[in-house]
C-alpha positions as a Markdown table, in Angstrom:
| # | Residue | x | y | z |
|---|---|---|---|---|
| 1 | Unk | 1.9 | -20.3 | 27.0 |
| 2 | Unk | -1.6 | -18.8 | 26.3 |
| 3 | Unk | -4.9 | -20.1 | 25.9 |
| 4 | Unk | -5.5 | -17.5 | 23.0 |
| 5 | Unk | -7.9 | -19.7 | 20.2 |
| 6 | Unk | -6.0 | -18.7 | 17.7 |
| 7 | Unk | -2.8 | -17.1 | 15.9 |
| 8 | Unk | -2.8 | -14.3 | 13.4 |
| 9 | Unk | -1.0 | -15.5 | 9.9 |
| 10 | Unk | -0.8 | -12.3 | 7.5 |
| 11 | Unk | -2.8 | -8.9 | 6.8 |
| 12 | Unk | -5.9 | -10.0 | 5.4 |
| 13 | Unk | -7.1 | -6.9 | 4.2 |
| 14 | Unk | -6.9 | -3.2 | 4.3 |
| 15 | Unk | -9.5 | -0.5 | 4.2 |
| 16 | Unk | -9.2 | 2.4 | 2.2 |
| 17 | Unk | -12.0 | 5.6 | 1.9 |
| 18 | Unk | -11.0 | 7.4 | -1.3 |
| 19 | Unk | -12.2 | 10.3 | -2.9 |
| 20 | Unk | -11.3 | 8.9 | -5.9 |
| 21 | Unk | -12.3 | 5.6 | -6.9 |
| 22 | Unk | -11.5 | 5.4 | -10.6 |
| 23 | Unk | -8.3 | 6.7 | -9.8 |
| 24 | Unk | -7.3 | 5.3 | -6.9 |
| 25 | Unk | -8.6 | 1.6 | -8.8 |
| 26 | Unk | -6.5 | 2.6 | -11.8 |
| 27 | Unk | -2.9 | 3.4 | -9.7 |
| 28 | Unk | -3.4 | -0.2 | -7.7 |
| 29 | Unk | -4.8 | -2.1 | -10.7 |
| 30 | Unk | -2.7 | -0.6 | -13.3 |
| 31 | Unk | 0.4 | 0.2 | -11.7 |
| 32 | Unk | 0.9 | -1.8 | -8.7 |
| 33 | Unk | -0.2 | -4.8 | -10.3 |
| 34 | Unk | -3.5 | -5.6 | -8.5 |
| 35 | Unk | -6.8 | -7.2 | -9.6 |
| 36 | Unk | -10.4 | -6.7 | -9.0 |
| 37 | Unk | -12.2 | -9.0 | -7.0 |
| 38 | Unk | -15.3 | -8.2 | -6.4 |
| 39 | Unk | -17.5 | -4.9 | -6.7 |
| 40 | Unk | -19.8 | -3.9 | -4.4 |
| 41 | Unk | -22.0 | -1.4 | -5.6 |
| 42 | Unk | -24.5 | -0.3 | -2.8 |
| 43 | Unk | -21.8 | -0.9 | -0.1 |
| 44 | Unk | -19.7 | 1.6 | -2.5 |
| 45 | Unk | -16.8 | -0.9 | -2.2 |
| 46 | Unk | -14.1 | -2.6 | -4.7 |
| 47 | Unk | -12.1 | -5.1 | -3.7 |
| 48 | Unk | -8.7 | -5.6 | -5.0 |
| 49 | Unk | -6.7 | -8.7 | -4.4 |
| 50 | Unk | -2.9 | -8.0 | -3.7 |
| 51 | Unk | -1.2 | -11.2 | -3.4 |
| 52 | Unk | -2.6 | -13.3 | -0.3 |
| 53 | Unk | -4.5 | -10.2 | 0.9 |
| 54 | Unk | -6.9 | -7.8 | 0.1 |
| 55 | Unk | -7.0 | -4.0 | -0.7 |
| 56 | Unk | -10.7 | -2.1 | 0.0 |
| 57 | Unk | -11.4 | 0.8 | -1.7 |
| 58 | Unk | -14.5 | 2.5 | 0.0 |
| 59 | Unk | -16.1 | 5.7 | -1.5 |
| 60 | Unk | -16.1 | 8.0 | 0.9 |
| 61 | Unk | -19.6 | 9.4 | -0.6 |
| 62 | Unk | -20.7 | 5.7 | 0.0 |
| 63 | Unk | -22.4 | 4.3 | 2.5 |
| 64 | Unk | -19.5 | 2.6 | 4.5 |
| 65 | Unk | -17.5 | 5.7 | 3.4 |
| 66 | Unk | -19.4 | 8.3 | 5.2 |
| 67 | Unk | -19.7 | 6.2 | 8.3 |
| 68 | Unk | -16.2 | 7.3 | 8.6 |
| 69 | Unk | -16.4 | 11.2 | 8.7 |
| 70 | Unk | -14.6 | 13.7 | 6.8 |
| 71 | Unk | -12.8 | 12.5 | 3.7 |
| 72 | Unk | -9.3 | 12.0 | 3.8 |
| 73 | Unk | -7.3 | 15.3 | 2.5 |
| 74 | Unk | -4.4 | 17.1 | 3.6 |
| 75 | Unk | -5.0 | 17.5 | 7.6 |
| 76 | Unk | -6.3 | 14.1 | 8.1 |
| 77 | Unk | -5.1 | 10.4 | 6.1 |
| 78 | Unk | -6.8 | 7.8 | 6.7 |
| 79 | Unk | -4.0 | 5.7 | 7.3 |
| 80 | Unk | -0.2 | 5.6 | 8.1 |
| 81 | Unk | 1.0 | 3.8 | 5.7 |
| 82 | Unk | 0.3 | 0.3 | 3.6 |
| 83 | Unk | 3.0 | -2.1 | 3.1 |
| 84 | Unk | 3.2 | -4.1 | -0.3 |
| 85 | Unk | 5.8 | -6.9 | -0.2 |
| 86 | Unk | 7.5 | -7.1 | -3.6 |
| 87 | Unk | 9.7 | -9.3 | -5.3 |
| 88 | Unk | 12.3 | -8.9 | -7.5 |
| 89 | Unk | 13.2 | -5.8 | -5.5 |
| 90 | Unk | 15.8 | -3.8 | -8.1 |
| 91 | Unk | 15.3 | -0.3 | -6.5 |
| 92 | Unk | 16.1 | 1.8 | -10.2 |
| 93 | Unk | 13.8 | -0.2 | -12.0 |
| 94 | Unk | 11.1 | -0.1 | -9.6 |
| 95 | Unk | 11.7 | 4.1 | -9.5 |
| 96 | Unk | 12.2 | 4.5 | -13.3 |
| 97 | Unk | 8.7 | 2.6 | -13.9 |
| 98 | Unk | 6.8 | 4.6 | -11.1 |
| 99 | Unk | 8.0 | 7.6 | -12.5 |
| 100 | Unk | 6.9 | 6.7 | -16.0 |
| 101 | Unk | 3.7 | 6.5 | -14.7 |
| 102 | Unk | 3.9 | 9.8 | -12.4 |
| 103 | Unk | 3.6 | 8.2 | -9.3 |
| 104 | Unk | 5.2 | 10.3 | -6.9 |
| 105 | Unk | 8.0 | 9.0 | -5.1 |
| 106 | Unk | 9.2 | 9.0 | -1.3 |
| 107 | Unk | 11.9 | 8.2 | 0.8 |
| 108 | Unk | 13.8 | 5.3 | 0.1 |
| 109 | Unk | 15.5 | 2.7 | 3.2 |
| 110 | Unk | 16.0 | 0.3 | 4.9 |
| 111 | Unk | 13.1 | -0.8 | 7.1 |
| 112 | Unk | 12.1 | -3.6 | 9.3 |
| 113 | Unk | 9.3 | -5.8 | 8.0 |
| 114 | Unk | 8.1 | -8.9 | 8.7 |
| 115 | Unk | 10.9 | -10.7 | 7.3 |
| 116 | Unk | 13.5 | -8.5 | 8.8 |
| 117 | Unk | 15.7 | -5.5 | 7.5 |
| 118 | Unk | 15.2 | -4.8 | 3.7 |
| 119 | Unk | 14.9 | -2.7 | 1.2 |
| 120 | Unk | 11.8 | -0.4 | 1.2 |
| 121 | Unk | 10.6 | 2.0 | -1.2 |
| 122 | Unk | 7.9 | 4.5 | 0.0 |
| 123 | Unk | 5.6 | 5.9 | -3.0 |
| 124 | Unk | 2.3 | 7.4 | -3.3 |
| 125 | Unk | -1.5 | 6.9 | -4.4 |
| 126 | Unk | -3.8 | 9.4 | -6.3 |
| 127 | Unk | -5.1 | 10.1 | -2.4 |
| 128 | Unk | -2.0 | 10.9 | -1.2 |
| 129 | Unk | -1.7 | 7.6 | 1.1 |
| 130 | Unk | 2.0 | 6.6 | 1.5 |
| 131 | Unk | 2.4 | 2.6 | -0.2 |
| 132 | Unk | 5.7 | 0.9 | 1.1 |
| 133 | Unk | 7.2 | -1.4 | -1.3 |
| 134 | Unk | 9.4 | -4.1 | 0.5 |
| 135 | Unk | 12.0 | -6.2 | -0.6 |
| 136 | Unk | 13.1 | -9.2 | 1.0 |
| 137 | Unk | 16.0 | -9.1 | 3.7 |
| 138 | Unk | 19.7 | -9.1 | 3.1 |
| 139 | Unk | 19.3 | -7.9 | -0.8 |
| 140 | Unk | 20.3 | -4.5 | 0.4 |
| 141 | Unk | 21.5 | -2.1 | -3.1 |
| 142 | Unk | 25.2 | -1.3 | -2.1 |
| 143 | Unk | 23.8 | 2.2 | -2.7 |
| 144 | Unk | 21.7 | 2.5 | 0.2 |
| 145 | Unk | 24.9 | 3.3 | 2.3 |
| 146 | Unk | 24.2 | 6.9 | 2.2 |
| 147 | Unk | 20.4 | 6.4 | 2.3 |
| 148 | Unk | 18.9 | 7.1 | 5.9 |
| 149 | Unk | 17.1 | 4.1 | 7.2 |
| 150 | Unk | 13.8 | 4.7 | 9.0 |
| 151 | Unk | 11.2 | 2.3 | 10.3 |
C-alpha cells in the first residue's frame, strides 16, 4: 500500500525539438495519421493529437527549442524512441504503405508493451527519431519466427 495521491493512466504527451517542422508535421499528420491540435506560434510549438495522447513538435530555433541545447542530429537524439499503438496491425501492409511514402524502415519484433508481447514495427521520422508501431498481443505474423525479438 502507498499513500501516493494519485496513479499514472497513459502517456499524455511527448516532446519533440525538430529541425524541421513542416516536415516532421507532414510525416505525423500525413502519414501516421495524426491531427493538429493546436499551434503555438511564439512558444514555436504544434501540437498533434495521436489517439488519447499528444505529440509536441518544438522548433528547435524556438524559444522552448533552444532552451534545450544543440539540435538533435546524428551524435545526439533527442529521444530513444516513441511508441505508437496501432490497430489493425497487418505487418506487410503497414511496410508496403510506409515505403510508398519513403519512410525509412527499421527492425521489425516482437516487443513488450503495455499490453504484453506483440508485434512491433520500428520506422523513422524526417529527424531521424525511431517511431515504434505496436500491435496488440498474441496477433503475432507466423513470419516473425525468424525475426529477432528485442525490447
Amino acid at each position: 500500500m502507498t499513500d501516493r495521491p494519485f496513479q499514472l493512466l497513459q502517456i499524455d504527451h511527448v516532446v519533440l525539438r525538430v529541425r524541421d517542422m513542416a516536415a516532421t508535421e507532414a510525416f505525423y499528420c500525413g502519414v501516421l495519421g495524426c491531427q493538429v491540435e493546436r499551434r503555438l506560434e511564439k512558444s514555436g510549438m504544434v501540437q498533434l493529437r495521436a489517439g488519447n495522447s499528444l505529440i509536441d513538435l518544438v522548433d528547435v530555433a524556438g524559444p522552448i527549442g533552444r532552451a534545450g541545447g544543440t539540435p538533435p542530429g546524428t551524435q545526439a537524439r533527442n529521444m530513444d524512441h516513441l511508441c505508437l499503438r496501432a490497430d489493425p496491425f497487418d505487418r506487410d501492409a503497414i511496410v508496403s504503405y510506409l515505403q510508398a511514402r519513403g519512410v525509412r524502415i527499421g527492425e521489425f519484433g516482437v516487443r513488450y508493451g503495455a499490453e504484453g508481447e506483440g508485434p512491433s514495427q520500428y520506422l523513422f521520422d524526417p529527424e531521424g527519431n525511431m517511431v515504434e508501431l505496436k500491435g496488440p498481443p498474441d496477433e503475432v505474423p507466423i513470419d516473425t519466427a525468424s525475426s529477432s525479438a528485442t525490447t
